[in-house]
C-alpha positions in Angstrom: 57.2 184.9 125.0 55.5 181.8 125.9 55.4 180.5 121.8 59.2 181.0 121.9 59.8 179.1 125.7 57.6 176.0 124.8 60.0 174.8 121.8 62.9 175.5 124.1 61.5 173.6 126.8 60.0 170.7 124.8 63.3 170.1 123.2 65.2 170.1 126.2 63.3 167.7 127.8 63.1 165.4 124.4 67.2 165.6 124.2 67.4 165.2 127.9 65.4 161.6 127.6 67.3 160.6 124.5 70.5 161.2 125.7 70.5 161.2 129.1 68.0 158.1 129.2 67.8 156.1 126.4 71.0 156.5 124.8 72.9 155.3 127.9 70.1 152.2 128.2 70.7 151.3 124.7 74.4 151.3 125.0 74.8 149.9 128.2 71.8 147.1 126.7 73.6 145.9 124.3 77.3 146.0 125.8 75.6 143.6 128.0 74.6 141.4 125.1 77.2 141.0 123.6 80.1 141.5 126.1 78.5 140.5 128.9 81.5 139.4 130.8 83.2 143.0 130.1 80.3 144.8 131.0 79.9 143.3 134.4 83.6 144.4 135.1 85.3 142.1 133.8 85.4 139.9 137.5 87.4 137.2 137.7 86.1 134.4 139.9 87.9 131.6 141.9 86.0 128.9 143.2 83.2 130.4 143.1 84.5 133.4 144.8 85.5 137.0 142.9 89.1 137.9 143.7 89.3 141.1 141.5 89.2 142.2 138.0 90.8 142.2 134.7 90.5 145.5 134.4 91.7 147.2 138.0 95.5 146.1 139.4 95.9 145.1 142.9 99.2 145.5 145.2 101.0 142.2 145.7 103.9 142.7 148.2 104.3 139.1 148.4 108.2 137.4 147.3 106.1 134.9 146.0 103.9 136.7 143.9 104.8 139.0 140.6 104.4 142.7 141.7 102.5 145.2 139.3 103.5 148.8 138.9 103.6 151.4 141.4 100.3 153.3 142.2 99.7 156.8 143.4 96.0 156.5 144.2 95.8 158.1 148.0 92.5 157.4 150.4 91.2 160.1 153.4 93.5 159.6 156.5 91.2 157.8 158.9 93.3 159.7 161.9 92.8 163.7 160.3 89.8 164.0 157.1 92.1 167.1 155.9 95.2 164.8 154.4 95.2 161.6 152.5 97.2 158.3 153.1 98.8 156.2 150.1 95.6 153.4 149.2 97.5 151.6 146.2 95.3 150.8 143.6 92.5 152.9 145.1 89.4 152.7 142.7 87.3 155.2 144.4 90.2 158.0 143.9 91.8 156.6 140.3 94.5 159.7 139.5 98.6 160.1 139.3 100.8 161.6 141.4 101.2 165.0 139.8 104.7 164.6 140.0 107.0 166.3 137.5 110.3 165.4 135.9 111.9 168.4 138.6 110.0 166.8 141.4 113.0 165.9 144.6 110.2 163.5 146.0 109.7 162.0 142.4 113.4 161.4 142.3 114.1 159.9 145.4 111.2 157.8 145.2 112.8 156.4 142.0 116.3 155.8 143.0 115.0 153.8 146.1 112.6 152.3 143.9 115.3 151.2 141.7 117.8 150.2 143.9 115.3 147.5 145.5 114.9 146.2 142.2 118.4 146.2 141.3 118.8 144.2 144.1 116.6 141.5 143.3 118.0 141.5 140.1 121.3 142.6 139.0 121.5 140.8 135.3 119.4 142.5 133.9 118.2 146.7 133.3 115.1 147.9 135.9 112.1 148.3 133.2 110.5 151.5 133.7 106.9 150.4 134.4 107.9 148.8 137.7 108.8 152.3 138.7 106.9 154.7 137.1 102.6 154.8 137.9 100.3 154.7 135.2 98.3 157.8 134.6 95.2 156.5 136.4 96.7 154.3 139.4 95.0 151.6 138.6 96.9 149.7 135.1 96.3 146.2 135.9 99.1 145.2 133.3 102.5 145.2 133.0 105.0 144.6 130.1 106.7 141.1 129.4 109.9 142.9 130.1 108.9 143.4 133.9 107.3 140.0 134.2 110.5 138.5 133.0 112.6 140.4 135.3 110.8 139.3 138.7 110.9 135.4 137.3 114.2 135.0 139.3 112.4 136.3 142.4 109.7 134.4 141.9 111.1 131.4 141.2 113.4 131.2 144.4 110.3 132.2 146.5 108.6 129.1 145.6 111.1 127.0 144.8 109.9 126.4 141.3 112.9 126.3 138.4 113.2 129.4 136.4 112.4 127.8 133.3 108.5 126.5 134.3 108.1 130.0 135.4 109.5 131.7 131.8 107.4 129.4 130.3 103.9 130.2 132.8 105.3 134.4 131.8 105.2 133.6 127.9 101.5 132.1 128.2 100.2 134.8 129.3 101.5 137.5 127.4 98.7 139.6 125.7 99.4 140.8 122.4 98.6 143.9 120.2 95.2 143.9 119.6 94.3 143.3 116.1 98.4 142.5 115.7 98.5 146.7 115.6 97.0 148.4 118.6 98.4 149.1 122.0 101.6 147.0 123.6 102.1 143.5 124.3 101.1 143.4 128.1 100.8 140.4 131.2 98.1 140.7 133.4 99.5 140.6 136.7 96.4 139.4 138.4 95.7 136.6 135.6 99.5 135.5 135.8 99.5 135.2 139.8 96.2 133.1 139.9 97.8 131.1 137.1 101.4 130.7 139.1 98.7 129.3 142.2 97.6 127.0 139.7 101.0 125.7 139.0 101.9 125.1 142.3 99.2 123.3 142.9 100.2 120.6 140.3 
């Protein structure tokens, strides 16, 4: 019994090490080599202070600033441990909603949701990332479409003419990458830090 355990146990303890331990050394090595920006997080630093990443939205509720999507990403109620609380963007807890397309609360939620940005903005159709969450809660992005429709807002917040904001939206849209993969996409943290930047001048 014993000349059939000690394979078994040798080679679990030699995969264990290489996969477990080395592999993940390895890989996480030379990510930092070569990406070492995107392997710290990808942190974005202002004057010498980290505001956030590229990688992880925040909530802006600010007129002045561009909003991101929606997040369902819930945190403990501090008041009863048993139920959660919404925590927009909430890292710790990424995850949806759950909600399906028979859901009342779903509905609701979207026809208040849209009526707000109607509102704001009557010329032009509600694009459906600024009312639908990402899968994860966390999509730091959103598409030109949606940073184009919260320029009016924007613009009158800060008193800024329409057209210098357009033009701050169109520099910072991503594209595909490699010209093929994913969507063209803003980064709403990126694009508010730069919209600071141009009020500042």
């Amino acid at each position: 019994m014993l000349s059939h355990l000690r394979p078994a146990l040798v080679l679990l303890v030699a995969l264990t090490a290489i996969t477990g331990l080395a592999y993940p050394l390895a890989i996480t090595g030379i990510a930092g080599a070569i990406f070492p920006a995107k392997a710290a997080g990808s942190l974005i630093e202002r004057d010498g202070t980290i505001v956030g990443s590229g990688l992880i939205g925040q909530s802006f509720s600010s007129e002045r600033y561009f909003h991101g999507r929606p997040s369902a990403t819930v945190a403990p109620d501090p008041a009863d441990a048993s139920k959660t609380v919404p925590a927009p963007y909430n890292a710790a807890n990424s995850g949806g909603a759950n909600l399906g397309p028979a859901s009342a609360a779903l509905a609701e939620r979207l026809k208040g949701d849209v009526a707000t940005l109607k509102a704001e903005n009557s010329a032009q159709p509600v694009p459906t990332d600024l009312v639908t969450t990402s899968g994860s809660g966390l999509d730091p992005d959103i598409s030109p479409e949606a940073a184009r429709f919260q320029i009016p807002r924007v613009a009158k917040a800060r008193s800024i003419a329409e057209e210098k904001v357009a033009a701050l939206v169109a520099s910072q849209v991503q594209g595909r990458w490699l010209g093929v993969l994913g969507e063209p996409r803003v980064n709403v943290l990126a694009l508010n830090l730069a919209l600071d930047d141009l009020a500042r001048k």
